[in-house]
N, C-alpha and C positions, 0 to 999 in steps of 0.2 A: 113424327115421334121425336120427342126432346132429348129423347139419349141418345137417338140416329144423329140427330143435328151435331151436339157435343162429340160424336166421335168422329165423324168426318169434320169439324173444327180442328179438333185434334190432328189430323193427318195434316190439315191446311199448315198447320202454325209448325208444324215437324220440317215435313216437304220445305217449306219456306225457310227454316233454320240452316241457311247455307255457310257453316261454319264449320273449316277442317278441324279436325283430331286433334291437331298441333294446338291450335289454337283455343280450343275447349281447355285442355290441360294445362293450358300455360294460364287461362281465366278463371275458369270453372271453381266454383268453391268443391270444398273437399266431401267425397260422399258420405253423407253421416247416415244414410238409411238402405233399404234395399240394393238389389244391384239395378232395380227398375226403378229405381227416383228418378223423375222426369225434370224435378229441380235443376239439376248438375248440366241437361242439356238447353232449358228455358234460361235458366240465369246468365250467359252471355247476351241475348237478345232484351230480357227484360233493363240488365246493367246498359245498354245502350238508352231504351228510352227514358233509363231515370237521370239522366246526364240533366236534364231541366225539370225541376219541380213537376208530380204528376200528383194528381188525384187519385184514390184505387177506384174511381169510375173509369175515370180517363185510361188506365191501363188494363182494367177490365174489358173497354170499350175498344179499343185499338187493338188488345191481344183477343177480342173473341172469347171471352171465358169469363164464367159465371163470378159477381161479385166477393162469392164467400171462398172461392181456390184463390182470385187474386188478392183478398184477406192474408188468406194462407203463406202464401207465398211472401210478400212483401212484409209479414211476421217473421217467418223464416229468414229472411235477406238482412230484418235488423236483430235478429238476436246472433247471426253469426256473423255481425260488423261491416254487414256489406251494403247496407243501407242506412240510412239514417230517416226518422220521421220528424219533421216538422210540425212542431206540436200545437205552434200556433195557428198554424194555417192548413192542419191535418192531411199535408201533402207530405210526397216521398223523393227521395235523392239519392243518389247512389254515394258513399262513403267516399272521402277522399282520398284513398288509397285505389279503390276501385275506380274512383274517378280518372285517375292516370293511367289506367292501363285502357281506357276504354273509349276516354277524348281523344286518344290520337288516331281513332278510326274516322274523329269526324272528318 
């Protein structure tokens, strides 16, 4: 069943978010929605792999999740400044402000 699959992706991509508290808060963009936006705990991970131009295939593909949530998302990340979209090459990047808090993990 396709929603069984997408929820146990879900646990996979959580489970594997090994990111203390500290450090969520000190990255984490600010919560503009529920207290269950899952944004605020994906966007440290996601802000890592857009350190190099991605495609929302390629982030869909690597994150396991369907192409219209990483839409979503990567919508999200450049209207609150934390991404930026490459319009000519319809790839995504992480902002340069984000960029610095995020490269020195490399």
């Amino acid at each position: 069943d396709e929603a069984g699959g997408t929820a146990v992706k879900f646990h996979e991509l959580r489970d594997n978010l090994q990111v203390d508290d500290a450090e969520l808060t000190d990255r984490a963009p600010v919560a503009t929605g529920t207290s269950q936006d899952i944004f605020v705990l994906v966007w440290p991970r996601l802000a890592a792999y857009l350190l190099d131009e991605r495609s929302e295939r390629e982030v869909a593909e690597s994150f396991e999740i369907e192409l219209s949530q990483t839409r979503a998302w990567l919508k999200r990340a450049v209207a609150e400044g934390l991404a930026q979209r490459l319009t000519s090459k319809r790839r995504y990047v992480v902002s340069g402000q984000q960029r610095s808090l995020f490269a020195a993990d490399r």
